[in-house]
One Martini backbone bead per residue (centre of mass of N, CA, C, O) as a GRO file, in nm:
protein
   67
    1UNK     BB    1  -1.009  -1.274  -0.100
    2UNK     BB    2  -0.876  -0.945   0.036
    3UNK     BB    3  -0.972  -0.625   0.202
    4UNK     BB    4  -0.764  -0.363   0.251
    5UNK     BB    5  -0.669  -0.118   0.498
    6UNK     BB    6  -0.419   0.121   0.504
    7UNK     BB    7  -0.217   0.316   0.765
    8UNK     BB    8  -0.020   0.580   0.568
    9UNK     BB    9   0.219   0.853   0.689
   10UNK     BB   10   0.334   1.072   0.420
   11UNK     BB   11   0.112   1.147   0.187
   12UNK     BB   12   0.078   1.389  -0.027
   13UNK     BB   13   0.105   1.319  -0.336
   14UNK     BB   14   0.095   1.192  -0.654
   15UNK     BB   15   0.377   1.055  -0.586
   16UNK     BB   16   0.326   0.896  -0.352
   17UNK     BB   17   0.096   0.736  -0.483
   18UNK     BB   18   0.273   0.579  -0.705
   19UNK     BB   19   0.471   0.466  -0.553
   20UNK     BB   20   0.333   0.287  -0.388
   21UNK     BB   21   0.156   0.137  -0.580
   22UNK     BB   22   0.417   0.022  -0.696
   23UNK     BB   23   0.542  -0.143  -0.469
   24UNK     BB   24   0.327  -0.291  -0.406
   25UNK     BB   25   0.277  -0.451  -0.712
   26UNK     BB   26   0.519  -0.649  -0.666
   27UNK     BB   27   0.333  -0.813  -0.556
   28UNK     BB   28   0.165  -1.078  -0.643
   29UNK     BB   29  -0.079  -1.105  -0.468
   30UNK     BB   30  -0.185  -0.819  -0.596
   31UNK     BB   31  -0.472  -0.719  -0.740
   32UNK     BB   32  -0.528  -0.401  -0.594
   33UNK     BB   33  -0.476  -0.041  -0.572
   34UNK     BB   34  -0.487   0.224  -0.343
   35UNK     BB   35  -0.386   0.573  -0.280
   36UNK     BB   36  -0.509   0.822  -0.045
   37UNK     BB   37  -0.368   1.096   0.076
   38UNK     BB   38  -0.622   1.247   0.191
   39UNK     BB   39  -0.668   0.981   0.414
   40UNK     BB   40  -0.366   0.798   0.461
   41UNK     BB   41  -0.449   0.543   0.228
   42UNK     BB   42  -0.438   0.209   0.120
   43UNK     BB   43  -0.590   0.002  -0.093
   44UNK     BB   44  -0.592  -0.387  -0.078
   45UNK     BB   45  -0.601  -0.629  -0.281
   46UNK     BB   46  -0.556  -1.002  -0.213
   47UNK     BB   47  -0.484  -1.358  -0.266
   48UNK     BB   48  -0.311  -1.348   0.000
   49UNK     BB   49  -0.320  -1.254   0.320
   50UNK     BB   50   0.015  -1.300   0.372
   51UNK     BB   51   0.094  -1.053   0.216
   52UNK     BB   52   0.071  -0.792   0.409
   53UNK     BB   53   0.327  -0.768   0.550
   54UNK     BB   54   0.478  -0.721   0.267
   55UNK     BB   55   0.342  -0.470   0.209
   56UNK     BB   56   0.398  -0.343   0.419
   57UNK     BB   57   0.731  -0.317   0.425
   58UNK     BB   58   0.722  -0.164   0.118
   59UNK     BB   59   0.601   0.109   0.235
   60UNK     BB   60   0.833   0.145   0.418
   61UNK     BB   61   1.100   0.125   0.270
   62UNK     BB   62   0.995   0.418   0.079
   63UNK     BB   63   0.905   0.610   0.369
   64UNK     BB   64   0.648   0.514   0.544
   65UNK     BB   65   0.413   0.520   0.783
   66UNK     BB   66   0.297   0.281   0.953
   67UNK     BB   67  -0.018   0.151   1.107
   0.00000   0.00000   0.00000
């Protein structure tokens, strides 16, 4: 298991956080999650490092700018 940082750009609100945390939350091998708009971050624990591209790009799917 392995615990990432993704910075994360247009998460403004309650409602951005939960998207997001939801969109990440389908990859089977997400173990845990939490979105931090006030700080830009979503941090994202996987129990597959394999797993991060595509955590990256559920969070761009649903319209957030991932750097």
């Amino acid at each position: 298991m392995a615990k990432h940082t993704i910075a994360v750009e247009g998460m403004s609100c309650d409602h951005c956080k939960k998207a997001v945390e939801t969109a990440v939350q389908e990859n089977k091998d997400v173990v845990s999650v939490v979105a931090t708009p006030a700080e830009d971050i979503v941090d994202v624990e996987l129990s597959n490092d394999a797993a991060l591209e595509d955590v990256k790009q559920r969070i761009y799917d649903i319209g957030y700018d991932v750097k």
